[in-house]
Residue, then its C-alpha position, 0 to 999 in steps of 0.5 A: x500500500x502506498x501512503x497518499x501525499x501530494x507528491x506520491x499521488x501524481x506518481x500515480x495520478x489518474x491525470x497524468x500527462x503521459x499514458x502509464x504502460x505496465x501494472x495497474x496503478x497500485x492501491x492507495x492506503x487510507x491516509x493517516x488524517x482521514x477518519x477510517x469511517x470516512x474513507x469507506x464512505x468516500x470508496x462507497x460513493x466514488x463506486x456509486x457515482x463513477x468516479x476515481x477514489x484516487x482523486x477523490x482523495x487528492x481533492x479533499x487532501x488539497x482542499x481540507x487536508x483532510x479536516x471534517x470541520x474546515x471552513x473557508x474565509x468564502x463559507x466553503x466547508x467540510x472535506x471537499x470544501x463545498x461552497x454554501x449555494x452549492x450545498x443547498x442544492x445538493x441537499x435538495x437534490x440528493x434529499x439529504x439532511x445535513x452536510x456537515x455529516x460527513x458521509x453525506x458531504x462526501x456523497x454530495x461532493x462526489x455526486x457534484x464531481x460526476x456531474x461536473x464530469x458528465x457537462x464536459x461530456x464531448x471531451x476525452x475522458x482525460x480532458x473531461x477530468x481536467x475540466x471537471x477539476x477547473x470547474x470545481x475549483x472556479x464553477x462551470x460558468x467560468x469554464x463555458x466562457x473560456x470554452x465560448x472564447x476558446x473557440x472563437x480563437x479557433x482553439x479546442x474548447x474541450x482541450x484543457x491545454x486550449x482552456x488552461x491558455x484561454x483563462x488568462x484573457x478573461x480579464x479586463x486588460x484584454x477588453x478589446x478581445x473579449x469584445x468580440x465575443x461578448x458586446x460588453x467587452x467582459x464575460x457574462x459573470x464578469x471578468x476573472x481574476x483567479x485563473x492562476x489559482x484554477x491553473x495550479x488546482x488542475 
């Protein structure tokens, strides 16, 4: 069994750039600050949803380290650090109670991830992860428009390569460009400032 970390995970990584040849990636043991109760819930419902515990796991290590009780300065809490709208949403569409419990915070992030995934469905399996990854980290909004101007510039909007590139322009100092495809000059949800920081995330 190998111990998850940062730097271990992409050894192993679902995402990795290059294809792996040889033996199946090896499985990951539970890490040592999750609760043992949490990472069976996080196993059941990556099973239930289609989605890789692997990364699952990676998620909840950079956005919580971990920690059922995290809560951002923006209101994000619990192990996947999900956003208070988004929350709502997901205990009225999962008919959940309370997502400080974490196997349902668990359940609610992991189904929000698949369905993330299933909005990229055109792109490749490896991009559609990659996709995912960007729009759980600035909302799917902002990964439309880059697509929307992605394609305007003749790049492929379901390419991460393509969009990685794009988040960059969607920024006020690049009015003239966005003008093009927006009349206002800015995106519909306004300009963004955060590309960096979905850029690393990914």
């Amino acid at each position: 069994m190998i111990p998850l970390s940062s730097h271990r995970f992409f050894e192993y990584s679902v995402i990795a750039s290059e294809p792996r040849t040889g033996p199946a990636p090896t499985e990951v043991s539970i890490p040592r600050e999750l609760h043992v109760e949490d990472y069976a819930a996080l196993r059941k419902f990556s099973g239930l949803y289609d989605v890789d515990y692997r990364l699952v796991l990676a998620i909840a290590e950079h956005e919580s380290r971990f920690n059922r009780s995290a809560l951002s300065p923006r209101g994000a809490m619990g192990l996947l650090q999900i956003m208070p709208a988004t929350g709502r949403e997901l205990l009225t569409k999962l008919n959940l109670s309370d997502l400080s419990h974490p196997a349902q915070h668990l359940r609610a992030g992991i189904y929000y991830l698949s369905k993330l995934s299933n909005l990229f469905s055109s792109a490749p399996p490896e991009q559609r992860r990659r996709l995912a990854l960007a729009a759980y980290n600035a909302a799917p909004s902002r990964i439309y428009e880059a697509q929307e101007l992605a394609a305007y510039l003749g790049e492929d909007p379901d390419s991460w390569s393509s969009i990685r590139h794009v988040l960059p322009l969607l920024w006020r100092r690049y009015s003239s460009l966005l003008a093009h495809v927006w009349p206002e000059g800015r995106p519909p949800h306004g300009c963004f400032a955060g590309w960096k920081e979905t850029v690393h995330y990914v």
